[in-house]
N, C-alpha and C positions, 0 to 999 in steps of 0.2 A: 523410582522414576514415574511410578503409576502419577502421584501426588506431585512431583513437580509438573506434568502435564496438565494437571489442573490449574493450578497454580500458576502455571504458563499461559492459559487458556484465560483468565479472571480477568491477568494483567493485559492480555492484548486485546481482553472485549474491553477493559474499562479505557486504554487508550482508542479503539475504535469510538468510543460514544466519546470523549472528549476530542476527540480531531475532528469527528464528524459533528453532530449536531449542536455539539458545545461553542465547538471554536471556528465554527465554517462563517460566520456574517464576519468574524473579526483577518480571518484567512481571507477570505473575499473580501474585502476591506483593504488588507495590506497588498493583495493584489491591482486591485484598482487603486490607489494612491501612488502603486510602481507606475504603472499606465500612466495616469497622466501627470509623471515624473518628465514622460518619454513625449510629451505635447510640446508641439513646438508654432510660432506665429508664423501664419503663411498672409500673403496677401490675400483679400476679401474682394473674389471678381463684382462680387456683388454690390459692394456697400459704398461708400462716399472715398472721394481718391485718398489716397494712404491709409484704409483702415486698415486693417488685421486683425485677424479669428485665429483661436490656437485648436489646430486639429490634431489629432493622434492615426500613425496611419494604419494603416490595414493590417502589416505585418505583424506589429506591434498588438495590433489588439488578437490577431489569431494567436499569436503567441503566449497572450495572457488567457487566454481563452482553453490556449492546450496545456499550461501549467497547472490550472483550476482543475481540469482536468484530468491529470495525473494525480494530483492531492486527492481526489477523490476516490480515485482508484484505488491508491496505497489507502485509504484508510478502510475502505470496503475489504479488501485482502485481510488484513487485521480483524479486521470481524469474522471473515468465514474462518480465517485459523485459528479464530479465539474458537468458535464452534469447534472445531476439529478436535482441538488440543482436549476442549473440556472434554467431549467425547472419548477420546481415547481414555481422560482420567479416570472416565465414571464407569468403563468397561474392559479396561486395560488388564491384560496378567501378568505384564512386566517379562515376557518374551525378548530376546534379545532382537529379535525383525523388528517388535513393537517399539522396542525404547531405541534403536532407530529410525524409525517411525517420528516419533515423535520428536528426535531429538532434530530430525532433518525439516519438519513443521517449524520450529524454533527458531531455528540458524534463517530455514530457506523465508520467511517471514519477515524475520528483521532486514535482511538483506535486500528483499523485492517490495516487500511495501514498506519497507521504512525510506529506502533509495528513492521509490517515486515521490512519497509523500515527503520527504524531507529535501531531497535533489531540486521538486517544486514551491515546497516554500520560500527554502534560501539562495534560491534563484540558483542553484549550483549542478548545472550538466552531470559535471562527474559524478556527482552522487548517485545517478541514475544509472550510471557504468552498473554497480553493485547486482541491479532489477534481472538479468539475465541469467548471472551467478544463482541469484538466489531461487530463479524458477527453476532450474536444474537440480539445485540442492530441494526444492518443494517434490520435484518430480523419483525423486529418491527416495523420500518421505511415503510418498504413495507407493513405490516398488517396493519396499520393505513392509508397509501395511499388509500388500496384497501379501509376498511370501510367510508374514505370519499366520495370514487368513489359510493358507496351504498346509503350510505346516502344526497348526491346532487340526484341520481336520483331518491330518492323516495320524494326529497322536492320538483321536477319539476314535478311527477308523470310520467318518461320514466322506462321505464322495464329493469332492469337488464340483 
């Protein structure tokens, strides 16, 4: 399990730099093209009688604005678990708290930053449903760390 924590760790830094700094102008892109999908002609108080301007309204732009948002977030998550993961590989003794530990990094990762980040690209709510599941299962992840962090020092007899 040491090795597939790594190995888990590789794959979720190498999608963190492809989601992030790879794919974010082409993300931001497909975002703004959604947006002014969503533009519609209003009359122009302004201009000469019957012109029209096409505006996009407020909602619509906070809302592109908080999807951007979330993609960025799920991809940041990915990175620090990609950290995480390596970590545990590169110091891991394959304790049974540690490999789930890690196995809850895995699951709680794909579920919370993949939900955000993919819930946000494909414009799909429910995918987002997943993000809360999967901060529970992260949070699980880290309660199991700690108890093997207990349990190695009481098999070496160092004090807590």
């Amino acid at each position: 399990m040491v090795n597939i924590n790594f190995i888990l760790g590789s794959l979720f830094g190498m999608v963190a730099v492809v989601g992030g700094p790879v794919a974010a102008p082409w993300v931001q892109g497909h975002f703004d093209k959604q947006l002014q999908a969503k533009a519609v002609y209003v009359s122009d108080p302004h201009g000469p009688e019957g012109a029209k301007t096409l505006e996009i309204s407020a909602i619509d732009r906070q809302e592109s604005a908080q999807r951007w948002q979330r993609y960025q977030q799920g991809v940041q998550y990915c990175g620090y678990y990609a950290l995480a993961l390596i970590g545990l590989g590169l110091v891991g003794s394959g304790g049974r708290f540690q490999l789930i530990g890690g196995a809850g990094f895995a699951v709680g990762t794909l579920l919370y930053a993949g939900g955000l980040a993919l819930g946000a690209l494909l414009d799909m709510p429910t995918l987002q449903l997943a993000a809360p599941i999967g901060a529970m299962i992260l949070i699980i992840g880290w309660g199991s760390l700690l108890l093997s962090a207990v349990q190695r020092s009481r098999a070496t007899g160092t004090e807590v």
